[in-house]
C-alpha positions in Angstrom: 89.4 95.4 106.2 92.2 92.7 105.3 94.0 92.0 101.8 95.5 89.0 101.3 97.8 89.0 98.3 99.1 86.0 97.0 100.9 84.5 94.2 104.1 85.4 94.0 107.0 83.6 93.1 110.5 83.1 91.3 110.4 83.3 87.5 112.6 83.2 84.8 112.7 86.3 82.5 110.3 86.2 79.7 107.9 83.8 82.2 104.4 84.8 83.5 102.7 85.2 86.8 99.0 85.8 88.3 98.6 87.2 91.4 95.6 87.6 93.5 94.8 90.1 96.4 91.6 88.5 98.7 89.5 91.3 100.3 87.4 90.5 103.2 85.7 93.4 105.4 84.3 95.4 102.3 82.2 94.6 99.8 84.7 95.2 96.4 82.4 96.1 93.7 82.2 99.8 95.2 86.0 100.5 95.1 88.7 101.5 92.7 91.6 98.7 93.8 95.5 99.2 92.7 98.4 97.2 92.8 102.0 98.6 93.6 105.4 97.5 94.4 108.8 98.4 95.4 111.9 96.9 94.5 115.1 96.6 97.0 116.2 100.2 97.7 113.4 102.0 95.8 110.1 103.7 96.5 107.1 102.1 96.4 105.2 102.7 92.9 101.5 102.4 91.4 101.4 99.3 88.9 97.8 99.5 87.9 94.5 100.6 88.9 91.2 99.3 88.1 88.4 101.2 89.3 84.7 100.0 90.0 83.6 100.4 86.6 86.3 97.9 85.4 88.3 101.0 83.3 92.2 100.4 83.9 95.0 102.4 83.9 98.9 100.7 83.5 102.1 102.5 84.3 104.3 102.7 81.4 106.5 100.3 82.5 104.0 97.6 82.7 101.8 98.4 79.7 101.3 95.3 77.5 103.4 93.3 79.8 100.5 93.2 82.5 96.8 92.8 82.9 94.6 94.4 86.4 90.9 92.3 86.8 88.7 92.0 89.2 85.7 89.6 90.0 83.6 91.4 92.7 81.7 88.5 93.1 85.0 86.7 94.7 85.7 90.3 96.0 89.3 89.4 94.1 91.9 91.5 91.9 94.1 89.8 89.8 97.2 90.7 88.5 98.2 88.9 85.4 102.1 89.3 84.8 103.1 88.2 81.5 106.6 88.7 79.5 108.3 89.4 82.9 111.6 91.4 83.1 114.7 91.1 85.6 113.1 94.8 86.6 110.0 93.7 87.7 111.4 92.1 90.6 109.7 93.4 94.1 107.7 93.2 96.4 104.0 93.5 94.9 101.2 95.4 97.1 97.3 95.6 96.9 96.1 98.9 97.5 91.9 99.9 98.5 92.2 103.9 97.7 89.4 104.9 100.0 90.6 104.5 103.6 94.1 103.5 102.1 93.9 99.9 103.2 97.0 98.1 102.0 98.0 94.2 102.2 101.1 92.4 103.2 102.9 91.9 99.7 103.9 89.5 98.0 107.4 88.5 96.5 108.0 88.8 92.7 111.4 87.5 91.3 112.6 87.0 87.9 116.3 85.7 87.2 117.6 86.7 83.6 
């Protein structure tokens, strides 16, 4: 199983991102998918969670700022990153639950 998370960039605050994770080796529509991330120095956190009935859950942090989808027919999550903070700056992970497959990251940074 592979994830291939992409997207990422350098933002100013207030600005907007998508990101994507790409899974190959497992058909998605049959697993709950989560993003995470973890910021210089810190532990790696859960972001959001969508599971294979499309119901979400958002960490407080994040809630109203951010948006989890998927499109199992592309076997793609998205995470939509909107109103971005100086905080959210990390590194930003894909996550498959079942088996606990994770990709490579991907770099968020937003300058104030």
């Amino acid at each position: 199983v592979q994830l291939q998370a992409s997207g990422g960039g350098s933002v100013q605050a207030g600005g907007s991102l998508r990101l994507s994770c790409a899974v190959s080796g497992r058909t998605l529509g049959f697993y709950d998918m989560g993003w995470h991330r973890q910021a210089p120095g810190k532990q790696r956190e859960p972001v959001a969670t969508i599971n294979n009935h499309g119901t979400t859950n958002y960490a407080d942090f994040v809630k109203g700022r951010f948006t989890i989808s998927r499109d199992n027919a592309e076997n793609t999550v998205y995470l939509q990153m909107d109103s971005l903070e100086p905080e959210d700056t990390a590194v930003y992970y894909c996550h498959i639950p079942r088996g606990n497959y994770w990709g490579k990251g991907t770099q968020v940074t937003v300058s104030s």
